[in-house]
C-alpha positions as CSV (number, residue, x, y, z in Angstrom):
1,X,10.3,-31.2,-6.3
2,X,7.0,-29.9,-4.7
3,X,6.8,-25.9,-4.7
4,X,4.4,-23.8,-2.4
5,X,3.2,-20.4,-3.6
6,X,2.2,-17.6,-0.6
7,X,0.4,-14.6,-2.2
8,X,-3.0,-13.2,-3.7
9,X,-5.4,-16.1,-5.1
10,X,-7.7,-15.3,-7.4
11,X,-10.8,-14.1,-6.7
12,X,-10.4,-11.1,-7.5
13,X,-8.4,-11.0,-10.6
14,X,-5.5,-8.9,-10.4
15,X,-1.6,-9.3,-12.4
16,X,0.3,-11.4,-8.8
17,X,-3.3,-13.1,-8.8
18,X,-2.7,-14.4,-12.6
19,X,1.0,-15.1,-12.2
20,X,0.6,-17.3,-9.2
21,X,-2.3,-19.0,-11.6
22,X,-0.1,-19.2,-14.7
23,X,3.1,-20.8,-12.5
24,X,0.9,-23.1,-10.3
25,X,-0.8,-24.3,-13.9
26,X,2.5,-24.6,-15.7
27,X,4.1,-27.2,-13.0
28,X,1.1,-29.0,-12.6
29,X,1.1,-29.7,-16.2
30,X,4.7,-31.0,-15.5
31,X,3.1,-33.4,-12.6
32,X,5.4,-30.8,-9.7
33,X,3.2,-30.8,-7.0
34,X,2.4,-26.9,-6.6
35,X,0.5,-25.8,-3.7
36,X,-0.8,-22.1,-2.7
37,X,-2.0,-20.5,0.7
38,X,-3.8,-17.4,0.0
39,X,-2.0,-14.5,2.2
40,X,-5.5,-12.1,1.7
41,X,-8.2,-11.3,3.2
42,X,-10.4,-13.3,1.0
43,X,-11.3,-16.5,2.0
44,X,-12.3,-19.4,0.5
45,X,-13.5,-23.1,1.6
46,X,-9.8,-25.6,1.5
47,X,-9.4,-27.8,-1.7
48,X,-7.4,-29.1,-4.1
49,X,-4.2,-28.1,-2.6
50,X,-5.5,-24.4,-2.2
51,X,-5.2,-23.1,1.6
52,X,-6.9,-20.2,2.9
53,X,-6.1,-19.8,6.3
54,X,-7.4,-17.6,8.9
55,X,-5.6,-16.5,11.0
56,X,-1.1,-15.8,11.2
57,X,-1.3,-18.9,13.3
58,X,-3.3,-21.0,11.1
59,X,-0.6,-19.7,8.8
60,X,2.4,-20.8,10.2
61,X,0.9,-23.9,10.9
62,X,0.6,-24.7,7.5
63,X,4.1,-23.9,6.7
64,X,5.1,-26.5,9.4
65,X,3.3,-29.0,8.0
66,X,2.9,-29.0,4.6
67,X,5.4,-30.5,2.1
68,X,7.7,-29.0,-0.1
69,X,10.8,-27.9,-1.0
70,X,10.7,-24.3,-2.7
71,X,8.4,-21.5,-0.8
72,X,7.8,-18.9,-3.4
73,X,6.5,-15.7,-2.1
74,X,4.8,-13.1,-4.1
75,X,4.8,-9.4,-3.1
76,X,3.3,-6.0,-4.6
77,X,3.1,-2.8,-3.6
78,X,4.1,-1.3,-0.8
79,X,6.5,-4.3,1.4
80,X,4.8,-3.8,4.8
81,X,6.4,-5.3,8.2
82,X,4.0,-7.7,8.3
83,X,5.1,-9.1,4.9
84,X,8.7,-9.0,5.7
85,X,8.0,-11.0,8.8
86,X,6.5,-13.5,6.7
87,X,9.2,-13.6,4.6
88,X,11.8,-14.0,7.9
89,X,9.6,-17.0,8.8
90,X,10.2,-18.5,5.7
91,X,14.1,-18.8,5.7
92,X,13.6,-19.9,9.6
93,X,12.2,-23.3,8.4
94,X,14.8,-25.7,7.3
95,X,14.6,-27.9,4.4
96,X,13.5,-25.3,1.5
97,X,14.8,-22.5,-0.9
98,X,12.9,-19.4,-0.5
99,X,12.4,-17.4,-3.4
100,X,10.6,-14.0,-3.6
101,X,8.8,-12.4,-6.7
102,X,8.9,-8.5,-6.5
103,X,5.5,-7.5,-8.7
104,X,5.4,-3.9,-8.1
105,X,7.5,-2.4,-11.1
106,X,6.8,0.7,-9.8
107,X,8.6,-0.1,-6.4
108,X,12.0,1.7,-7.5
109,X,10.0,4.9,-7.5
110,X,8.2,4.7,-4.5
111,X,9.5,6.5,-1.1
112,X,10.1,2.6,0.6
113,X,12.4,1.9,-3.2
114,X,14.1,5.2,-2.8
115,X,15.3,5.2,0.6
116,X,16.0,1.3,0.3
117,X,19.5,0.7,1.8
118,X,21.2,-2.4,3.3
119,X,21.0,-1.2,7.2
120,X,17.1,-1.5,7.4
121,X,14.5,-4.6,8.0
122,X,13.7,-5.0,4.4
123,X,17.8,-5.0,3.9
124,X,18.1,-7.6,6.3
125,X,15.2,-9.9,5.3
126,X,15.6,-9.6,1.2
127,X,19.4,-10.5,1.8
128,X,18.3,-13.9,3.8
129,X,16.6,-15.0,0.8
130,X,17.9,-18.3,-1.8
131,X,16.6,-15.9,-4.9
132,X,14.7,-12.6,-6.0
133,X,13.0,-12.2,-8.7
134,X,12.1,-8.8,-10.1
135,X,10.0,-7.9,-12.8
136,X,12.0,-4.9,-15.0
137,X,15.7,-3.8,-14.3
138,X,14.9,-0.8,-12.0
139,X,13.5,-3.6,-9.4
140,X,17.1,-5.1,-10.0
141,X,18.6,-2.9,-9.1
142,X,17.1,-1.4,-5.8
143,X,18.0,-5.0,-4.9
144,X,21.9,-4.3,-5.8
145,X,21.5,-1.2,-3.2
146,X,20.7,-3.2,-0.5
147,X,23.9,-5.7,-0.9
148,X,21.8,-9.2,-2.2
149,X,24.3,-11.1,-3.5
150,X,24.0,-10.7,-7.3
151,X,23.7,-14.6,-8.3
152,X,20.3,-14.8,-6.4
153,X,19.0,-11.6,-8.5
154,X,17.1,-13.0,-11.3
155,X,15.3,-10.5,-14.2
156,X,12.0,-12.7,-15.0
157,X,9.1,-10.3,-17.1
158,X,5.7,-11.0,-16.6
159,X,3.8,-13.3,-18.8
160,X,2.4,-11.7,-21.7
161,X,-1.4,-13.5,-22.1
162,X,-3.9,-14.3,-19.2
163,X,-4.9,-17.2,-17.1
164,X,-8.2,-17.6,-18.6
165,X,-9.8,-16.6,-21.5
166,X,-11.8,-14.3,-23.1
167,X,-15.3,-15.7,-21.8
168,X,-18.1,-16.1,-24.5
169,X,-20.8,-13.9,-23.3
170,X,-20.7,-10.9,-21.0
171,X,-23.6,-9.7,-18.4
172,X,-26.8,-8.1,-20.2
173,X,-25.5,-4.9,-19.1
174,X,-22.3,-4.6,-20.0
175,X,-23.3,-5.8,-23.1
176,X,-26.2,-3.3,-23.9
177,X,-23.6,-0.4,-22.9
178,X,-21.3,-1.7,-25.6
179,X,-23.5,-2.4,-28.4
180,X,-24.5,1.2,-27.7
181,X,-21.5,2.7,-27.6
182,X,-18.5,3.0,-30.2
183,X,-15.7,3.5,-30.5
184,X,-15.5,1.8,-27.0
185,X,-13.1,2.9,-24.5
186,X,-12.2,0.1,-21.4
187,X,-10.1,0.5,-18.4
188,X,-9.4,-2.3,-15.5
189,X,-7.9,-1.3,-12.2
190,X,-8.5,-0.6,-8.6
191,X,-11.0,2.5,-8.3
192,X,-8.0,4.3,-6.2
193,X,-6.9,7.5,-6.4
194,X,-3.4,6.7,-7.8
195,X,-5.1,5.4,-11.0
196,X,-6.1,9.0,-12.4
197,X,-9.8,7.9,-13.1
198,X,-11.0,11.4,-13.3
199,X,-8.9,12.0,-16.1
200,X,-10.6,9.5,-18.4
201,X,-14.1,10.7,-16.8
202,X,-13.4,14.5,-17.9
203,X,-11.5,13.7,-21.3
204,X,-14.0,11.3,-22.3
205,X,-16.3,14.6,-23.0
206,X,-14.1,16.6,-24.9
207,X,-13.7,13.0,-27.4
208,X,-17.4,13.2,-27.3
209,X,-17.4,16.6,-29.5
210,X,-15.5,14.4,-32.0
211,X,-17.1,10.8,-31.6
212,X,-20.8,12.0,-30.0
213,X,-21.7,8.3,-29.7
214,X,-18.3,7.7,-27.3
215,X,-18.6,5.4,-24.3
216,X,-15.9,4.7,-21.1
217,X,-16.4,1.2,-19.4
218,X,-14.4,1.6,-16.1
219,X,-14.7,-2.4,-14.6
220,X,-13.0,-2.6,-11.0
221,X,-13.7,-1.7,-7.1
222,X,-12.2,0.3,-4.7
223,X,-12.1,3.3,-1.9
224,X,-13.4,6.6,-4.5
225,X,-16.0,4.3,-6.0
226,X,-19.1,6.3,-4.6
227,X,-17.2,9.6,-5.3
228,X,-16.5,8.5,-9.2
229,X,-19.9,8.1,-9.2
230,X,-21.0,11.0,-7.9
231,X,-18.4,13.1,-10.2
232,X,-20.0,11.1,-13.6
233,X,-23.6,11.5,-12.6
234,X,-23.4,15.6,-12.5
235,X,-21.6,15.4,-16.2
236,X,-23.9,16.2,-19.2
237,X,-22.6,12.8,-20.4
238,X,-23.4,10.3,-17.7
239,X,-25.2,7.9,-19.9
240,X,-21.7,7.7,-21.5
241,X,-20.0,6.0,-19.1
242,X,-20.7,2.8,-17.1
243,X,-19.0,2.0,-13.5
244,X,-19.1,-1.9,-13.8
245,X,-17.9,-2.9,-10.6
246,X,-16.0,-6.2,-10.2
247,X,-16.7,-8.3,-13.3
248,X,-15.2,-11.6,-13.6
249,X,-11.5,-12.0,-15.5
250,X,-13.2,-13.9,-18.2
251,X,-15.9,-10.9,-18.5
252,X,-13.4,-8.8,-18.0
253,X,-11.2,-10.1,-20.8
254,X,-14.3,-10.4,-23.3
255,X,-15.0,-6.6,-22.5
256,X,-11.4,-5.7,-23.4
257,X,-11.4,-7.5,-26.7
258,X,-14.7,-5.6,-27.9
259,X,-13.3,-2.5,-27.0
260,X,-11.6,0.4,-29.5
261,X,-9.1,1.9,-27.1
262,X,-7.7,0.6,-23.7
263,X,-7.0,3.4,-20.8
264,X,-4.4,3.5,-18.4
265,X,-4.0,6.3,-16.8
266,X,-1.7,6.6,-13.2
267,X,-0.2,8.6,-11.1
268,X,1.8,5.5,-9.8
269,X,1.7,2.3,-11.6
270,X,4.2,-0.9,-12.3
271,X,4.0,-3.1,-14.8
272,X,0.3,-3.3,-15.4
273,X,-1.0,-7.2,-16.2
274,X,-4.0,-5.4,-18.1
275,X,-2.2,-3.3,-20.0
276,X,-0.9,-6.4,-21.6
277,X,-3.4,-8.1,-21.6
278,X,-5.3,-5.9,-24.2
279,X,-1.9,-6.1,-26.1
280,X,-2.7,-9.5,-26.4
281,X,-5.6,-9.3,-27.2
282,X,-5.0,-6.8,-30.5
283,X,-6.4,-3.9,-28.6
284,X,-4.5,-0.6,-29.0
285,X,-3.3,0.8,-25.6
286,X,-2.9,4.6,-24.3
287,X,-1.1,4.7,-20.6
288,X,0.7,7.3,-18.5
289,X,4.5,6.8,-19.3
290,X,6.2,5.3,-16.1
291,X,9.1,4.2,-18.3
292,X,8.8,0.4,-17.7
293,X,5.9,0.2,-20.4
294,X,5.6,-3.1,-22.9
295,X,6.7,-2.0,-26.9
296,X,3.9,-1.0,-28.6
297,X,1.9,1.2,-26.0
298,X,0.5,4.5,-26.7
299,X,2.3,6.6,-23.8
300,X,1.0,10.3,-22.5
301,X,2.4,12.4,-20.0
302,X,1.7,12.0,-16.5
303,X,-2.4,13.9,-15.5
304,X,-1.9,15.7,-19.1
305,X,-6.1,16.1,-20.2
306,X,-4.8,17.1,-23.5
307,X,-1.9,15.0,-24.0
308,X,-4.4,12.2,-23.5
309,X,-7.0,13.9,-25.8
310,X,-4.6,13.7,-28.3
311,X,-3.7,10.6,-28.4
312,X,-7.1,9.2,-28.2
313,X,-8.3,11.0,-31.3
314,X,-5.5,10.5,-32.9
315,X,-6.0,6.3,-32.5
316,X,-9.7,6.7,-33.5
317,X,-8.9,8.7,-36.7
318,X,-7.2,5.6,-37.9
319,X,-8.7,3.2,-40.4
320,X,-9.7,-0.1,-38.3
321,X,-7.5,-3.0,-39.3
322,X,-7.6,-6.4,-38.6
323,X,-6.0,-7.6,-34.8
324,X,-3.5,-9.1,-34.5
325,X,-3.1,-11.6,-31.2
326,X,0.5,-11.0,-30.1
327,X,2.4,-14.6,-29.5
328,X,2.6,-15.7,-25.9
329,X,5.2,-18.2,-25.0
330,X,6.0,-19.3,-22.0
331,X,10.0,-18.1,-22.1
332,X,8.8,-16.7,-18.2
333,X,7.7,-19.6,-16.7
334,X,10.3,-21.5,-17.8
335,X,12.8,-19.3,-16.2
336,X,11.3,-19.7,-13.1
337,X,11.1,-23.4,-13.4
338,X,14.6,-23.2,-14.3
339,X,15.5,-21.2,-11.1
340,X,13.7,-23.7,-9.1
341,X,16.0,-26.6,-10.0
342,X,19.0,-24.8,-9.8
343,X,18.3,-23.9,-6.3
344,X,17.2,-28.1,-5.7
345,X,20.7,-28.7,-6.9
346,X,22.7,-26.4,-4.9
């Protein structure tokens, strides 16, 4: 069996990013060959069976040419034409199974997962497919609604613990900001509008008339960057809150495991790798309920300021106890290994 994976490569960090990681790891480990071309705009040099190409040519030339059996393509967000063509090229070439890994949880809510039905593109393309994998049941069963057969529907969770791990050190500044400030609240994401980052921004000072020495660490990049910054440097509290930017997973993971609370606040949101991620990693989590949260999360009410107040001081009244690291197996990836075979077989 030789398997080849077509999605996000790390860098950046992001959940598809660290499940493409986590599968292509696991088979290697197994001695399947396991190769990946990188569908993004972020290019690398060529190595180690890792492909970036440039270009929808260069891209299709390496699925004539390179050799496997399973194509496993990995898709979040919003499925644009341009992905869906991809995927029709796929099940053109003869000789493999293609299998497609739905990310976005959050897809059964979106406009595109609402008004999914069988007599459209993504109808036609999803139904051409050897298997789809979807990350919570909801995914499922948009799937049903579009008429894919219901023995190539497969319900695979993400994994629970990280690629990497938590790095030893973080950067001098990250690491003056928390040493400086507790308790410690950290959030990860895109700095996109759909991730409710004012909310934290303007809550964080009402926490402040309870814990004065408070900090927010917001670590990520994106489009309302220079206006997030703008918004925190006319707060009386600026000093309180650090914009880290892109930090590396490791970083990223380290900064996570020395904070007090984790933040997720969204106005549209799947299953969010981060969020458990700091499950893992004993940290107590607050997120926005989009009903497809992991057991034990702290959930608040969609762009509620005082819901999320609430629960904040409410997980800072209570006594600090010792973390716990939650047990990661590796039930997931075996599935998927196990869906692999079984389409070799057929």
């Amino acid at each position: 069996m030789r398997v080849l994976q077509l999605g996000p490569y790390p860098p950046p960090h992001g959940g598809i990013q660290t499940n493409i990681v986590l599968i292509r790891r696991y088979l290697l480990d197994r001695e399947i060959p396991c190769a990946v071309i990188n569908i993004t705009r972020h290019r690398k040099p060529n190595g180690d069976d890792l492909y970036y190409p440039k270009s929808a040519a260069g891209l299709i030339r390496l699925l004539l040419t390179l050799d496997y059996d399973i194509i496993h393509l990995h898709f979040g967000g919003i499925i644009t034409n341009r992905l869906l063509t991809l995927a029709l090229i796929c099940t053109l070439i003869p000789g493999n199974k293609v299998v497609l890994t739905l990310h976005s949880g959050g897809y059964p809510e979106s406009e595109q997962g609402r008004n999914a039905n069988p007599n459209t593109l993504q109808g036609f393309v999803f139904r051409r497919l050897d298997a789809i994998i979807g990350v919570n049941a909801a995914v499922i069963e948009v799937f049903r609604k579009i008429r894919v057969r219901e023995q190539r529907l497969r319900l695979i969770e993400p994994h629970a613990a990280s690629a990497v791990r938590p790095s030893d050190s973080i950067s001098p500044e990250i690491k003056r900001f928390v040493e400086s400030h507790r308790p410690l609240l950290t959030t990860v994401g895109l700095l996109e509008p759909e991730y409710d980052l004012s909310l934290q921004v303007g809550v964080l000072g009402r926490v402040l008339e309870q814990h004065a020495n408070a900090g927010l660490l917001i670590i990520g990049s994106g489009s309302i960057a220079d206006r997030l910054e703008r918004e925190i440097a006319r707060a009386s509290y600026s000093h309180n809150v650090m914009l880290a930017g892109d930090v590396p997973h490791a970083e990223t993971l380290r900064a996570i495991e020395e904070s007090d609370l984790f933040l997720r606040t969204t106005l549209y949101d799947g299953d969010s790798l981060s969020v458990r991620e700091a499950l893992h990693l004993g940290v107590p989590v607050i997120a926005t309920d989009n009903r497809m949260r992991p057991s034990g999360v702290v959930l608040v009410p969609r762009s509620d300021a005082e819901a999320l107040r609430l629960a904040i001081c409410d997980q800072l009244s209570r006594p600090a106890t010792q973390r716990t690291h939650l047990c990661a197996d590796e039930a997931n990836l075996e599935a998927i290994l196990g869906l692999y075979r079984d389409l070799i077989r057929e």
